[in-house]
C-alpha positions as CSV (number, residue, x, y, z in Angstrom):
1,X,23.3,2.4,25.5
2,X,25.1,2.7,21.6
3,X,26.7,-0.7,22.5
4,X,23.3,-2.3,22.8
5,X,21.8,-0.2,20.4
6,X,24.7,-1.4,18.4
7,X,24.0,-5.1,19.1
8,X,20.6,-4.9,17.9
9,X,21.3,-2.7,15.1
10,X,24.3,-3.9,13.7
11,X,24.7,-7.4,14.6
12,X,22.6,-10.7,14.0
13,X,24.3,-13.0,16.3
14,X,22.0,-11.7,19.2
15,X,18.4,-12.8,19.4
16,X,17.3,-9.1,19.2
17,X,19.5,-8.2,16.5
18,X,17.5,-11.2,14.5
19,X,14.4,-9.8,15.6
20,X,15.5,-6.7,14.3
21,X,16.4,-8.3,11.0
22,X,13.5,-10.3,10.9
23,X,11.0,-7.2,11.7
24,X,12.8,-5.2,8.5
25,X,12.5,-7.7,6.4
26,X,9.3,-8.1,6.9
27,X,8.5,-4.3,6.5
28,X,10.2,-4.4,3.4
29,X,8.1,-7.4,1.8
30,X,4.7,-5.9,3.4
31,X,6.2,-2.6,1.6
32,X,6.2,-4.4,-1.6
33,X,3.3,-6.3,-1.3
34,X,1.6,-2.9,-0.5
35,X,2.7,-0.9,-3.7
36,X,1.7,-3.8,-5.9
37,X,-1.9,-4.3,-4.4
38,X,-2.1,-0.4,-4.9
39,X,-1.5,-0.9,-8.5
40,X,-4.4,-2.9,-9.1
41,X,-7.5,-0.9,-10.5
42,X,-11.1,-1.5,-8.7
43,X,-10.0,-1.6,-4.7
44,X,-12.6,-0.2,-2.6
45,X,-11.7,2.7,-1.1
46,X,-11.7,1.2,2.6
47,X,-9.0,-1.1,1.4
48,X,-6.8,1.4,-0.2
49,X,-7.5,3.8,2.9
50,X,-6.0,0.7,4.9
51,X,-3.1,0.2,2.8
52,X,-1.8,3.7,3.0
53,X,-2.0,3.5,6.6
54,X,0.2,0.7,6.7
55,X,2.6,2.3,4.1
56,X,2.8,5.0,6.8
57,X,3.7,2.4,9.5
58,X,6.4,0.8,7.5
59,X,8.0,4.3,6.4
60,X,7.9,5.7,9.9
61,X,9.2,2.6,11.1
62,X,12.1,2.7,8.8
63,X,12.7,6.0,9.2
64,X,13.4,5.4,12.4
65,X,15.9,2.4,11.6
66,X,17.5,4.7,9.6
67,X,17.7,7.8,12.4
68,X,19.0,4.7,14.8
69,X,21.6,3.8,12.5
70,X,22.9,6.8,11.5
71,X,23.1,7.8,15.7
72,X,24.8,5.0,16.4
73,X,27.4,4.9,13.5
74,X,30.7,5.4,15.0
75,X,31.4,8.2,12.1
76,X,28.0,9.8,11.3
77,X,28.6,11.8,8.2
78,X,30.8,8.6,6.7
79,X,27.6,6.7,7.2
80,X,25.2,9.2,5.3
81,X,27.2,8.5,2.4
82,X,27.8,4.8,2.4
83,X,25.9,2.6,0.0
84,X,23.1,1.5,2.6
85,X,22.4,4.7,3.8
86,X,21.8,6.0,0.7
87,X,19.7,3.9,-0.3
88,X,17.5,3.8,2.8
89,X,17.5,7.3,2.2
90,X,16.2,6.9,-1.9
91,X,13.4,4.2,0.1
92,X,12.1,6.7,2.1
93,X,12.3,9.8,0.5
94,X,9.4,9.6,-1.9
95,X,7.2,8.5,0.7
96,X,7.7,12.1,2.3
97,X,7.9,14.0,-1.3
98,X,4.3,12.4,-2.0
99,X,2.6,13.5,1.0
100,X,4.5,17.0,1.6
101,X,4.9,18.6,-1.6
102,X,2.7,18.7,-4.8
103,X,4.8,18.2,-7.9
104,X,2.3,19.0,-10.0
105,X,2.4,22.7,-8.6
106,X,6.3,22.7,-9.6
107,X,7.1,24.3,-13.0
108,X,8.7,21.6,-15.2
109,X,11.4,24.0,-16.4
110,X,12.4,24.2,-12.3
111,X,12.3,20.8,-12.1
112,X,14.6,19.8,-14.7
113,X,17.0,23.1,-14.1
114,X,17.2,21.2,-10.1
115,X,17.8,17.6,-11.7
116,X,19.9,18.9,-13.9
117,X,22.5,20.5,-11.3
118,X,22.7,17.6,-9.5
């Protein structure tokens, strides 16, 4: 199962591994499309209810690419730390900070003490 998973994942030279590519891709441009529509002031609030719906699709959706690659990485923990995953990882991660945790609840001064030590 890895090897297919593999072949999908990893490689393009199969027709499902292009779909793959293909499908993230086009996450990733309907991601950006999405944020900069968002910016824009006077949207009804049906349209920005939709948009943030589909900003939920694409993020579970690459969270899941990322879960995939990270399971079928012949050396898991190497993999958390390579370029990529890292910055799948910065991609998704505010998504879940937004909708989890209220910043504005956070003291400033712990804040920068936690950016600070990092």
């Amino acid at each position: 199962m890895k090897e297919k998973l593999r072949d999908i994942i990893e490689s393009n030279s199969s027709k499902s591994g292009q779909y793959f590519d293909t499908l993230i891709l086009t996450l990733i441009f309907l991601s950006l499309i999405i944020f900069s529509i968002e910016t824009l002031q006077g949207i009804s609030t049906i349209a920005k209810s939709t948009l943030h719906y589909i900003e939920i699709f694409c993020v579970v959706l690459f969270t899941i690419e990322y879960i995939l690659r990270i399971y079928d990485a012949k050396k898991p923990l190497k993999y958390l730390f390579s370029f990529y995953a890292v910055i799948d990882l910065i991609a998704i991660v505010p998504f879940y900070l937004k909708n989890t945790v209220d910043l504005k609840t956070v003291p400033a001064s712990l804040l920068a003490t936690s950016l600070s030590k990092a």
